[in-house]
C-alpha positions in Angstrom: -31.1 -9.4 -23.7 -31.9 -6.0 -23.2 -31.6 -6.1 -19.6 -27.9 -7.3 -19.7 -27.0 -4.9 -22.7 -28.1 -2.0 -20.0 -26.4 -3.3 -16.7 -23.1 -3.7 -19.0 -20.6 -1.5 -16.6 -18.8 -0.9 -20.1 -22.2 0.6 -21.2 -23.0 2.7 -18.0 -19.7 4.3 -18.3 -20.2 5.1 -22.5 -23.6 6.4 -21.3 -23.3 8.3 -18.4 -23.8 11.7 -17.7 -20.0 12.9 -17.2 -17.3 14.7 -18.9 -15.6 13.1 -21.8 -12.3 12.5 -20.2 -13.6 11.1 -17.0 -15.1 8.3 -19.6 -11.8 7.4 -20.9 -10.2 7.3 -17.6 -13.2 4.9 -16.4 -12.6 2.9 -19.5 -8.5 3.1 -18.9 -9.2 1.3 -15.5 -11.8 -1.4 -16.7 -9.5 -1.8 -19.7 -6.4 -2.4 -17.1 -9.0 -4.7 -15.0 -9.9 -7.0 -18.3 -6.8 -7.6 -19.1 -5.5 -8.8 -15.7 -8.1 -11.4 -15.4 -6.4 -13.6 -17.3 -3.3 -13.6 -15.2 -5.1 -13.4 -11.8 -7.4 -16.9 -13.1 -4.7 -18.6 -13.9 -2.6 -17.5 -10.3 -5.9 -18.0 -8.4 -6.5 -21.4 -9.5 -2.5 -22.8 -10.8 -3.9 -24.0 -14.4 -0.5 -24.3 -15.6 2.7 -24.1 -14.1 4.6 -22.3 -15.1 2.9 -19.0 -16.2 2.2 -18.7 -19.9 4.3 -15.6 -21.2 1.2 -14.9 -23.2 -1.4 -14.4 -20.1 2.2 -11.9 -18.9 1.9 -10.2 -22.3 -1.8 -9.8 -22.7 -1.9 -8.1 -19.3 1.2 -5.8 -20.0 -0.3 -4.8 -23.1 -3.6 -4.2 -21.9 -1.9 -2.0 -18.9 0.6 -0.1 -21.1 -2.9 0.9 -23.3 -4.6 1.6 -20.0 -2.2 3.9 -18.8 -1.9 6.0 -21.9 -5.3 6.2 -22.0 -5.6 7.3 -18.5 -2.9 9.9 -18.9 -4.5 11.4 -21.8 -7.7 11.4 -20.3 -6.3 13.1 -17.1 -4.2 15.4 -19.4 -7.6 16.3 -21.3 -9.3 17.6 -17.8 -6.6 19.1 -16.5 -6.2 21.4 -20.3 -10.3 22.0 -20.0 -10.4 22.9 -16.5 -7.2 25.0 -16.2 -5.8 26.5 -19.3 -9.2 26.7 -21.7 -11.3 29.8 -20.7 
């Protein structure tokens, strides 16, 4: 168990040796990628037809979140690196 706890790409990115906001931006994009599986599973393989508004909802939500998070986080690095000295 402790082997799959440690190759977690969720895990590797919370433990990493990097800068705080280039965390959340990794964690925006794996956040935006989890949230589009659903969607893309059910388009890959045609489980039902047609699309379920909630697979459409889940992914915008999981995108709009993403994207805040990613703007923060690029927001963030651009205040450290530019305007705190």
């Amino acid at each position: 168990m402790n082997f799959v706890w440690q190759r977690n790409p969720i895990t590797r990115v919370v433990y990493a040796r990097a800068e705080k906001e280039i965390k959340l931006i990794a964690l925006s994009l794996i956040l935006v990628l989890l949230s589009a599986v659903p969607l893309m599973i059910n388009s890959l393989f045609s489980i039902a037809k047609p699309t379920p508004p909630v697979l459409v909802y889940i992914f915008a939500a999981g995108a709009l979140l993403a994207h805040v998070g990613f703007l923060i986080g690029l927001l963030a690095m651009i205040w450290k690196n530019y305007f705190r000295r």
